[in-house]
Each structure stands twice: as C-alpha cells, then as structure tokens.
FIZA-133786 format. One record per residue: residue number from 0; residue in three letters; x, y, z of N, C-alpha, C in turn. Coordinates in pm, whole numbers. Layout:
# FIZA-133786
TISE:NUM:ALA:X:Y:Z:X:Y:Z:X:Y:Z;
...
# end
This chain:
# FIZA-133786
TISE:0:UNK:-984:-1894:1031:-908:-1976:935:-776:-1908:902;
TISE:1:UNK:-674:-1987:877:-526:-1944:881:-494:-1916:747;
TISE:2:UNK:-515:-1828:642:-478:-1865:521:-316:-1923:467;
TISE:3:UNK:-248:-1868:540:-124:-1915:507:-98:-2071:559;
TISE:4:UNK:-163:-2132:603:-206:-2293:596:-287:-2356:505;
TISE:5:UNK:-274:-2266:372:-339:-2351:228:-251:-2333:200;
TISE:6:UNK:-195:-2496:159:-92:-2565:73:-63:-2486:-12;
TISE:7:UNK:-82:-2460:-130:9:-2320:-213:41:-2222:-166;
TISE:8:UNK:-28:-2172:-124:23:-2024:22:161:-2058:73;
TISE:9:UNK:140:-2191:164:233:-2221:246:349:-2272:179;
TISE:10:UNK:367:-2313:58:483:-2372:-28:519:-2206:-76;
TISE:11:UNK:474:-2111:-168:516:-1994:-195:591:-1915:-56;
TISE:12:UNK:535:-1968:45:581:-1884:156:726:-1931:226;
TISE:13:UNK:703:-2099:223:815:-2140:262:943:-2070:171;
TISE:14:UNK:870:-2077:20:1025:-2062:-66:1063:-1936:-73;
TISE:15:UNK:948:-1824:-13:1014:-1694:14:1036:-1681:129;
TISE:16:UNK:1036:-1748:219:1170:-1731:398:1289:-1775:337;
TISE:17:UNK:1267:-1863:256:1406:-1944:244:1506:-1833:161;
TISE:18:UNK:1441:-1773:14:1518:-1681:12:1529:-1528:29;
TISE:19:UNK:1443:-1510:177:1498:-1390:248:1568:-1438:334;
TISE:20:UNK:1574:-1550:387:1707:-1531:512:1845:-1552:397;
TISE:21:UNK:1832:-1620:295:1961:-1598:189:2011:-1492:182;
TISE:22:UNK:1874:-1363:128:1939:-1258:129:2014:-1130:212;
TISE:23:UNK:1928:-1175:350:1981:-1160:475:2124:-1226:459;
TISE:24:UNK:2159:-1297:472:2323:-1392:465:2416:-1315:359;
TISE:25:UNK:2388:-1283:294:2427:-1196:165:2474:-1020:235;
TISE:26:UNK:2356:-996:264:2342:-869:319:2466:-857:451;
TISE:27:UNK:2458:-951:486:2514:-954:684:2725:-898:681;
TISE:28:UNK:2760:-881:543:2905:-798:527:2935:-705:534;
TISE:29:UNK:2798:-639:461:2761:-524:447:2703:-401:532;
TISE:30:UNK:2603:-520:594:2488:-472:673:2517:-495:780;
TISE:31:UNK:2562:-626:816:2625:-631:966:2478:-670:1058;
TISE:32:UNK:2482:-629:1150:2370:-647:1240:2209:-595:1215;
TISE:33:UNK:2209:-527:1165:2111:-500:1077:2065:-571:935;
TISE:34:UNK:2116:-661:881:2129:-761:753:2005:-795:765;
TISE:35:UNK:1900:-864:844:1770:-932:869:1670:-799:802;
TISE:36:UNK:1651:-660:861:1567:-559:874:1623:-498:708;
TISE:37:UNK:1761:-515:679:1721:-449:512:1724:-547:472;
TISE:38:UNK:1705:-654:423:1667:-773:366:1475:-751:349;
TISE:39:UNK:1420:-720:447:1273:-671:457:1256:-535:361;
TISE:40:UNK:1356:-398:369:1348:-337:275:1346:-376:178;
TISE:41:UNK:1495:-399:144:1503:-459:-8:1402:-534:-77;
TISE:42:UNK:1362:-666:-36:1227:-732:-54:1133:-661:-94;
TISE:43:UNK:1127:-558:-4:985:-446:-55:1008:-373:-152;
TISE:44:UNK:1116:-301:-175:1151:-246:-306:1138:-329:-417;
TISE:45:UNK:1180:-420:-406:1182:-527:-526:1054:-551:-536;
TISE:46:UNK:969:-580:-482:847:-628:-483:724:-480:-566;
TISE:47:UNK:778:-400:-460:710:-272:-544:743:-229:-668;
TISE:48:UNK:886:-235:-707:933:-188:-833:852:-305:-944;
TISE:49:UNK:876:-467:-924:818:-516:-1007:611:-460:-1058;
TISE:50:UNK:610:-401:-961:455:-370:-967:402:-227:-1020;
TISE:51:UNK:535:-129:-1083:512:-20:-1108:398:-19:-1245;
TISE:52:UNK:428:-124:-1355:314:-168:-1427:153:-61:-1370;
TISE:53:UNK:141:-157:-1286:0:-131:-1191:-35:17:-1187;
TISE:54:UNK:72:87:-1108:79:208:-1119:88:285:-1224;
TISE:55:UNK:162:263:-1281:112:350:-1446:15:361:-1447;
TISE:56:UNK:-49:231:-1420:-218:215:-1518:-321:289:-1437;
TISE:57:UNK:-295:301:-1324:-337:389:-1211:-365:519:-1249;
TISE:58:UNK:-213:555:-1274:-207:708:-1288:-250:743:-1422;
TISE:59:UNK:-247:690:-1535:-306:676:-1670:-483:667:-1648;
TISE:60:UNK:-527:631:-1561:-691:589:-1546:-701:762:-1469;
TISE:61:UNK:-654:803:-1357:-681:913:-1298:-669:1066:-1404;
TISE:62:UNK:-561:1042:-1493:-542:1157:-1567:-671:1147:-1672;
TISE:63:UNK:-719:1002:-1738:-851:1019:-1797:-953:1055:-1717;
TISE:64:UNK:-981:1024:-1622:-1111:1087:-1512:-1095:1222:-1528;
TISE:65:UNK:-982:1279:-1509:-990:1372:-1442:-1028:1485:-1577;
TISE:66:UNK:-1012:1407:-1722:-1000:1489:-1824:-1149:1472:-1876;
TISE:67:UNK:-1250:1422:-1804:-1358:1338:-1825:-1427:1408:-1711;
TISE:68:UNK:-1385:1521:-1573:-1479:1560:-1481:-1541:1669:-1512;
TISE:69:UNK:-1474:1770:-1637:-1576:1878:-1688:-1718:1807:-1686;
TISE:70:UNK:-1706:1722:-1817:-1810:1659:-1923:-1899:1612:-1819;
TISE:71:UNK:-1845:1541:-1705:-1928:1431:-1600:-2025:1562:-1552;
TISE:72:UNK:-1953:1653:-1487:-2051:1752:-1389:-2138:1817:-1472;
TISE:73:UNK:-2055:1826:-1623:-2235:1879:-1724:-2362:1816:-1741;
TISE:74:UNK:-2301:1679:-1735:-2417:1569:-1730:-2482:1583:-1604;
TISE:75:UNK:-2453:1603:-1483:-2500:1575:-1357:-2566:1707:-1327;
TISE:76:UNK:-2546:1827:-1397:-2657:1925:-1431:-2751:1931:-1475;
TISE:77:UNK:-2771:1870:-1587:-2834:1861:-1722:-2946:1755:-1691;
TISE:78:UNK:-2892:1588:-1586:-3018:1537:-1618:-3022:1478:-1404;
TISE:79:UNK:-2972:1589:-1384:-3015:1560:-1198:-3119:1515:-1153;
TISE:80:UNK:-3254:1498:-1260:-3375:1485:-1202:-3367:1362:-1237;
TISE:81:UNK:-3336:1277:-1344:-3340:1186:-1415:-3174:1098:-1358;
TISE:82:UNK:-3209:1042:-1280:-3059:926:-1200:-3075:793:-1327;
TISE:83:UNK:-3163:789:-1406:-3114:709:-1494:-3055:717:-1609;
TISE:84:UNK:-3088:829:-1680:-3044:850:-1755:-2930:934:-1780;
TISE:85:UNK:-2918:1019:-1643:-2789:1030:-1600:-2614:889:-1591;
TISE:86:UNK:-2693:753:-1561:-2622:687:-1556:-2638:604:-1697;
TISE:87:UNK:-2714:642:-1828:-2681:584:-1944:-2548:662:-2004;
TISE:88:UNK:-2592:798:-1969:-2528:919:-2059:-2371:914:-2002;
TISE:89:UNK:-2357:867:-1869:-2216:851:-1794:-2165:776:-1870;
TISE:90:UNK:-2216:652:-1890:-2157:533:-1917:-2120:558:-2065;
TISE:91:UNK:-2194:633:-2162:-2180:653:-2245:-2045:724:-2317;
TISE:92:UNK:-2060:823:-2247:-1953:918:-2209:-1820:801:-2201;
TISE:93:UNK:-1795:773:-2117:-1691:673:-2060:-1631:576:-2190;
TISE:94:UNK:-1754:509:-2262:-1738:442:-2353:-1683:556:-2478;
TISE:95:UNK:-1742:642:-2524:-1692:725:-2615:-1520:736:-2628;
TISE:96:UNK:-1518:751:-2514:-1385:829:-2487:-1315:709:-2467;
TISE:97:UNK:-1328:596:-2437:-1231:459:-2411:-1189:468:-2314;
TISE:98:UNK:-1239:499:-2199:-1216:518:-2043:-1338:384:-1984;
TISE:99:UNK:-1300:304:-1888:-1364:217:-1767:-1355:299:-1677;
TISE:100:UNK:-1456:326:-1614:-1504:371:-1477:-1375:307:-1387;
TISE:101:UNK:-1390:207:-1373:-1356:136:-1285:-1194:128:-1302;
TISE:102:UNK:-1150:168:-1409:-1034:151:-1464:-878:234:-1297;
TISE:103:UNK:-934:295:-1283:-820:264:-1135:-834:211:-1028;
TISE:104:UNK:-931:98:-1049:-965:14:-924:-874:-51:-969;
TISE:105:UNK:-879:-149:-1110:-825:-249:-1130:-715:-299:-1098;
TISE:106:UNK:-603:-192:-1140:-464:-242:-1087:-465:-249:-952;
TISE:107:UNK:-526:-128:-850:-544:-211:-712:-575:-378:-648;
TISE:108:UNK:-647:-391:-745:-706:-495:-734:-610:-637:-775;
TISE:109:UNK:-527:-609:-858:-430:-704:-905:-319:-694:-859;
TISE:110:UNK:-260:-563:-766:-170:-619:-681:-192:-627:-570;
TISE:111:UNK:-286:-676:-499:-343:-674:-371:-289:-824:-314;
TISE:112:UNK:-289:-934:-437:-222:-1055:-377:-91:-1048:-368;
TISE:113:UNK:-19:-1035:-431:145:-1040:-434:140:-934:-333;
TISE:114:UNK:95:-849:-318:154:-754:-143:70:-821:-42;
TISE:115:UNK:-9:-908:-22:-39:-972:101:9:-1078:122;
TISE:116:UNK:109:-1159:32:170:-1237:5:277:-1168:105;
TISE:117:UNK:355:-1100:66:491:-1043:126:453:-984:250;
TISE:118:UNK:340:-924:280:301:-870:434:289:-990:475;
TISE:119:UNK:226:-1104:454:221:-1211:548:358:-1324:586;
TISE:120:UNK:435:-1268:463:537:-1348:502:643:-1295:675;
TISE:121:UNK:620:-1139:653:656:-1070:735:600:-1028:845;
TISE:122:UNK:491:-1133:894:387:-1140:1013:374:-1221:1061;
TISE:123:UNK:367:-1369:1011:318:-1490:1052:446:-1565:1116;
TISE:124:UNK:419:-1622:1254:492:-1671:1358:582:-1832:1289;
TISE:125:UNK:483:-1847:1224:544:-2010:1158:490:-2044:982;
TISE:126:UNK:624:-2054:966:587:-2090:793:615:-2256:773;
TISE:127:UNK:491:-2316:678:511:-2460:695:546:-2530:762;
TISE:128:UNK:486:-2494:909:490:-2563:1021:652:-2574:1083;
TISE:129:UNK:740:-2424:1082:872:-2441:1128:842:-2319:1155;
TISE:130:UNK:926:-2206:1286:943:-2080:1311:960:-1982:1150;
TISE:131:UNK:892:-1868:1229:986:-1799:1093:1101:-1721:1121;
TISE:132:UNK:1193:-1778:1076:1300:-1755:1127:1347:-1581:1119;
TISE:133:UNK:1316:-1540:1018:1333:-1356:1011:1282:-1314:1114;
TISE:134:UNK:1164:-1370:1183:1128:-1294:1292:1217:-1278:1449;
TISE:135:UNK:1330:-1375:1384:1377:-1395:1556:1501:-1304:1533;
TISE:136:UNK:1526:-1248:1386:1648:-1176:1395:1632:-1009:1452;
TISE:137:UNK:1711:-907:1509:1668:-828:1549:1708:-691:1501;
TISE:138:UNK:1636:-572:1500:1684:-413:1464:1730:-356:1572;
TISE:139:UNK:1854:-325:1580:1869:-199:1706:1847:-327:1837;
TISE:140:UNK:1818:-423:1834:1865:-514:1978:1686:-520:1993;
TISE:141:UNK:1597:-498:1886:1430:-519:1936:1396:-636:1813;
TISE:142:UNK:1375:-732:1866:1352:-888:1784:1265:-844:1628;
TISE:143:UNK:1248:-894:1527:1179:-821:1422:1051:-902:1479;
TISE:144:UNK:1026:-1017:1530:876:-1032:1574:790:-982:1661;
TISE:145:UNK:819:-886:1744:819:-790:1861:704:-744:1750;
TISE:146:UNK:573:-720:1842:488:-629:1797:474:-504:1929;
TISE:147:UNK:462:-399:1898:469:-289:2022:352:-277:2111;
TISE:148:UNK:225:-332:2104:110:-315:2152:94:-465:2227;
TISE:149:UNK:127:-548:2196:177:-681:2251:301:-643:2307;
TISE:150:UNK:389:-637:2370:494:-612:2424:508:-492:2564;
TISE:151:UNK:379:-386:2539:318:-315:2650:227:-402:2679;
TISE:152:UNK:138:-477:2644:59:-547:2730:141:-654:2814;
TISE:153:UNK:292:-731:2787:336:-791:2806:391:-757:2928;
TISE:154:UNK:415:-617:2941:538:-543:3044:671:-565:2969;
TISE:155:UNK:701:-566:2866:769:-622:2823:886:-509:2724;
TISE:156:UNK:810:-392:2734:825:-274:2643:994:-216:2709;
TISE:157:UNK:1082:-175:2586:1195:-121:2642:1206:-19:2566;
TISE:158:UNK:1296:84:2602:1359:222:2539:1358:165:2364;
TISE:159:UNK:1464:115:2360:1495:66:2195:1401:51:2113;
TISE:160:UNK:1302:-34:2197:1116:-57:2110:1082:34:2119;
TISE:161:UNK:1076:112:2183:968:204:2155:1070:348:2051;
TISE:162:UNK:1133:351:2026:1242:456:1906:1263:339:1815;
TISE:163:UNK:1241:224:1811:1268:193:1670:1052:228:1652;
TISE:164:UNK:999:158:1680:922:188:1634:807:334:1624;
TISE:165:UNK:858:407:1759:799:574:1714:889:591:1571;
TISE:166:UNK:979:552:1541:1091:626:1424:996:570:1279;
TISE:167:UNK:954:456:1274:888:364:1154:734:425:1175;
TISE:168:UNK:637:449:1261:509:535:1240:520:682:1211;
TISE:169:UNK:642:740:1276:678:859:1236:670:883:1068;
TISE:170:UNK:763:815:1032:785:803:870:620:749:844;
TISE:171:UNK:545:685:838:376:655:765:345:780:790;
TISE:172:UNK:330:815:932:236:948:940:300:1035:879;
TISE:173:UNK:435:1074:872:463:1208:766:437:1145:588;
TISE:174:UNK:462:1027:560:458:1003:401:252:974:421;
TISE:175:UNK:193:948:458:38:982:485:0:1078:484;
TISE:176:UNK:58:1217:538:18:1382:548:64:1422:451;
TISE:177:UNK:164:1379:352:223:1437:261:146:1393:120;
TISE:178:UNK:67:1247:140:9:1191:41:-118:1291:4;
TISE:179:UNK:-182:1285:179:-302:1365:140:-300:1526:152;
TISE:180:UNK:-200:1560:181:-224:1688:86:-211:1752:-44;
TISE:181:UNK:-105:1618:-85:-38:1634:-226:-132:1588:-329;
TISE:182:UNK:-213:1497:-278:-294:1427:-424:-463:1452:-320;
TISE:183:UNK:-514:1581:-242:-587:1570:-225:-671:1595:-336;
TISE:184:UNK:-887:1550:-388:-904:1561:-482:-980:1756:-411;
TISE:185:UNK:-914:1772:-557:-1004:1951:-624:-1135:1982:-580;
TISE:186:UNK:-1154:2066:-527:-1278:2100:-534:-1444:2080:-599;
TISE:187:UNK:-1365:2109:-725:-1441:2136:-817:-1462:1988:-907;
TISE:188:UNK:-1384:1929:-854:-1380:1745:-922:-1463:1670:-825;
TISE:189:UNK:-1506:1738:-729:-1612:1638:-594:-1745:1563:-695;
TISE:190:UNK:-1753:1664:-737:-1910:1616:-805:-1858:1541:-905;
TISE:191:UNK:-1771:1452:-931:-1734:1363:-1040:-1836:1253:-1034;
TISE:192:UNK:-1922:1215:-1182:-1991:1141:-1152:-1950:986:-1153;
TISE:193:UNK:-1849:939:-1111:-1795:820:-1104:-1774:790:-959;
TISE:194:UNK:-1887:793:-895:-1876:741:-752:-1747:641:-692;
TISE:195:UNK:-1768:555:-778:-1675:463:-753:-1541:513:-685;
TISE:196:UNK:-1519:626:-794:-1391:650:-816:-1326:755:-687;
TISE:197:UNK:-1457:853:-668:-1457:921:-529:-1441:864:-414;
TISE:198:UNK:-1538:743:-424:-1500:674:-305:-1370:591:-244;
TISE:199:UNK:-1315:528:-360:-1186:513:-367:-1073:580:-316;
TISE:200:UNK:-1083:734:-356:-1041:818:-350:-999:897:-177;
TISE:201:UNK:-1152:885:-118:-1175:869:7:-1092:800:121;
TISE:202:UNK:-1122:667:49:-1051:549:148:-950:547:167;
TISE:203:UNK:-885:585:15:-690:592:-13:-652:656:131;
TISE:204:UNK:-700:766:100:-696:889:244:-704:833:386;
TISE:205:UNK:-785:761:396:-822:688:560:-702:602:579;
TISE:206:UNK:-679:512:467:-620:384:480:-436:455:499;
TISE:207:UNK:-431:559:428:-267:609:469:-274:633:623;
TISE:208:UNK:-368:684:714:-315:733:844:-375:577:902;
TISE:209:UNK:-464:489:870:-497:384:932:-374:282:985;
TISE:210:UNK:-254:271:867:-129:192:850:-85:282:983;
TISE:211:UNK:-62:359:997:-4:384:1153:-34:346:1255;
TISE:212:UNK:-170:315:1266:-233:260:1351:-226:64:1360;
TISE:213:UNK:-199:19:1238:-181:-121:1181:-40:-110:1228;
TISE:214:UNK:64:-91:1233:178:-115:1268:226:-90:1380;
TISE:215:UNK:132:-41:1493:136:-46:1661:93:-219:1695;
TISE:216:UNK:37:-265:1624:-11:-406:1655:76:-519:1562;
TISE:217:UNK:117:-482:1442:224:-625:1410:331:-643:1462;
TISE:218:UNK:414:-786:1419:564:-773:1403:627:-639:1388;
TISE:219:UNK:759:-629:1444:893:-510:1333:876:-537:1224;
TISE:220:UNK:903:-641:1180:930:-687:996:855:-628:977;
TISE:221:UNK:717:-641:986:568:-599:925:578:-466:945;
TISE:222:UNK:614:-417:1040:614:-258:1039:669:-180:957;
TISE:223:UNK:815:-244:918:936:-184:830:910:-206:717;
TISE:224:UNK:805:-309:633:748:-346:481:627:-243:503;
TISE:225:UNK:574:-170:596:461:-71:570:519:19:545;
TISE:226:UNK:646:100:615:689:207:645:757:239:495;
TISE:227:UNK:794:113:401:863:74:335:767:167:235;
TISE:228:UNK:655:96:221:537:79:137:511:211:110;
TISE:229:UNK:458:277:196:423:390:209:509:519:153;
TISE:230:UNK:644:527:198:714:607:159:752:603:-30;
TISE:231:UNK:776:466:-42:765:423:-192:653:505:-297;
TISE:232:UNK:554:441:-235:424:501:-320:385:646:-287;
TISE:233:UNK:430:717:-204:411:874:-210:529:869:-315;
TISE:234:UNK:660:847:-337:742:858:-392:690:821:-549;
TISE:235:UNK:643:709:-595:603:675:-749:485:732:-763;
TISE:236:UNK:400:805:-701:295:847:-733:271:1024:-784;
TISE:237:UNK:427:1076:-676:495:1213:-720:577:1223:-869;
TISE:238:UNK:637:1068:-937:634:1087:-1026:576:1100:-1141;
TISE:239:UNK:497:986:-1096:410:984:-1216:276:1050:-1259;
TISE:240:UNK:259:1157:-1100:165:1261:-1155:218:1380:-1224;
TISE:241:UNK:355:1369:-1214:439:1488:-1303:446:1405:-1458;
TISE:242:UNK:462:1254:-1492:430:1219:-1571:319:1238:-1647;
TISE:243:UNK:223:1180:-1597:93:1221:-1604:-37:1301:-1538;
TISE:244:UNK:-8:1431:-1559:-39:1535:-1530:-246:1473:-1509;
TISE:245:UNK:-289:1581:-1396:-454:1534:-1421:-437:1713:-1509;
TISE:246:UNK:-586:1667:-1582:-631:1795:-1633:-691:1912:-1556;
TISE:247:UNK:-645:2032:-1630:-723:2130:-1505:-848:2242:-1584;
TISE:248:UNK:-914:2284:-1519:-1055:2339:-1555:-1144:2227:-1560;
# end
C-alpha cells in the first residue's frame, strides 16, 4: 500500500513540492545550479529547527533518568529476587520524583510524522498523480532522483554519482561515530532499571550507522535530508547535553 496515495498525505504533499520548487526558484540567484539540492537542506533545517521543542524534552527526560540511575540500581539490588516488586518500587520511584519512564520515547514519537512527511516528499517518484518535479533537478550533473544502488544495477553508475554520494554517507558515517561515542551510555548506568529506556538507547546506536546503509538505496534528495538530519542532531544534541548535563555517580 502506497501511503502517500491517502488523500490528506497526498494534498499536504502536493502543497509541499509546490513550495519547495518555489523555494528552489528563490534559491537559483544565489545558488545557481545547485538551487534544487539546498532547497532540500534548507527544508530540513527548517523542519528540524521547528522540532527542537521535542528535543529539549528529550534531553530534559535523559538528564532525569540519569539522576534517577543511582536509586534504580539500589532497587535492582535490594529486591532482584522479587521482579515484582521490583517493578512496583520502580514505578514508584519514577512517580515520586515526577519522571515517566517513557518520558524520552515520547517526543520521538511525536516527531516521527512531520519527518516522514518530509522524507517522503523527498523519495516518492509522483506526488498527486504528477512527477515530482525536485527529483528531476540535479547536484553536481547526478539527477536528485538517482538512487546509487539502482543506478549500479542499472549500469548506469558514473564518476559524479558515485563522489556526490560517497561525500553524503561519508558525512552519516562520521556524524554516526561521533554520535556514538559521544553520547555512548556509562557503564555503570547499564543496569538502569528502565528497560525501555536502554533499549532505546541501543537502537539510537544501530539506527545512526543503519542511515548509511538507507541512503545507498534512495533518491539524492533523500540522501541529502538524511545527511542533513544526522549532522543536525549530533549538532542539537551536543548542545543540549552541555545544557542539560546527565548526572554523574
């Protein structure tokens, strides 16, 4: 099933081609031949900046965990034999202190549409049943709909494709190695009894080097809103753990 062929999808989508190739047109004095590919930046910046909200609340939920993993691992001493009452005394805990477990899922969770919204605008071959037209404009002389793994299967692969796009996985995999060493979790915070939150934690990790692997198979556009993505959020996430510091001991 096509989701971007449900009628609201496809009306939100039409009215955001319509004004990215605007801003492309805007861009093209400036930008020149390149106008199509930062029009896809820009978009993403804008799109991320409106969503820093999220992130706060992110980094505000992690600095309570983390001020909350002494207390957790005393509990997970204290009643190890007992997994239930281990999970009253958690919850308890959690509640005391005005912390949700779950509390840095959430904002994940609420901007997950508005960024699949904008990744799909920057993937999908036809919006409301017309081309999408951003895709036919090009970076460096390689079409932005050009996916690189489609294009070697094609025979189709040239010098230019393959340096614009080693240059755009280059950038994930270094802002991915930089994520996870920078916000890897502590040692001594493993045994946090908020599974949830570990596991989360986990995935973040997989899913940064996975996007390198996701952007050998889309569009350019789609590649350049990951590459976008990625570098952004190592970037707001370096601030705002200097903002909001996790606790230590």
């Amino acid at each position: 099933m096509d989701i971007s062929a449900f009628p609201p999808l496809t009306a939100i989508l039409d009215a955001a081609s319509t004004g990215l190739r605007l801003l492309a047109e805007l861009l093209e004095p400036v930008a020149g031949d390149v106008s199509a590919a930062a029009s896809v930046v820009l978009v993403t910046l804008l799109v991320r900046a409106a969503l820093i909200p999220a992130g706060v609340a992110q980094a505000k939920a992690e600095q309570s965990r983390s001020r909350l993993a002494p207390l957790l691992r005393d509990l997970q001493r204290r009643h190890a034999r007992d997994r239930e009452r281990l999970q009253r005394e958690t919850m308890k805990l959690y509640a005391d202190a005005g912390v949700s477990p779950f509390a840095g899922c959430l904002p994940l969770l609420a901007q997950a549409p508005v960024l699949g919204v904008v990744y799909t605008l920057f993937a999908v071959a036809s919006i409301a049943g017309h081309p999408n037209a951003l895709l036919a404009q090009q970076l460096l002389g390689v079409p932005l709909g050009t996916g690189l793994v489609g294009a070697v299967a094609a025979g189709a692969v040239t010098v230019p494709m393959l340096a614009v796009f080693a240059a755009l996985i280059a950038v994930i995999v270094a802002a991915a190695e930089a994520t996870r060493r920078t916000f890897r979790t502590p040692v001594g915070d493993r045994g946090d009894a908020a599974p949830l939150a570990a596991a989360t934690g986990r995935l973040a990790g997989v899913l940064q080097f996975s996007t390198a692997v996701v952007a050998l198979f889309v569009p350019l556009a789609a590649a350049i809103y990951l590459a976008t993505t990625v570098v952004w959020t190592l970037c707001q996430r370096l601030l705002l753990r200097r903002r909001y510091p996790l606790a230590t001991g």
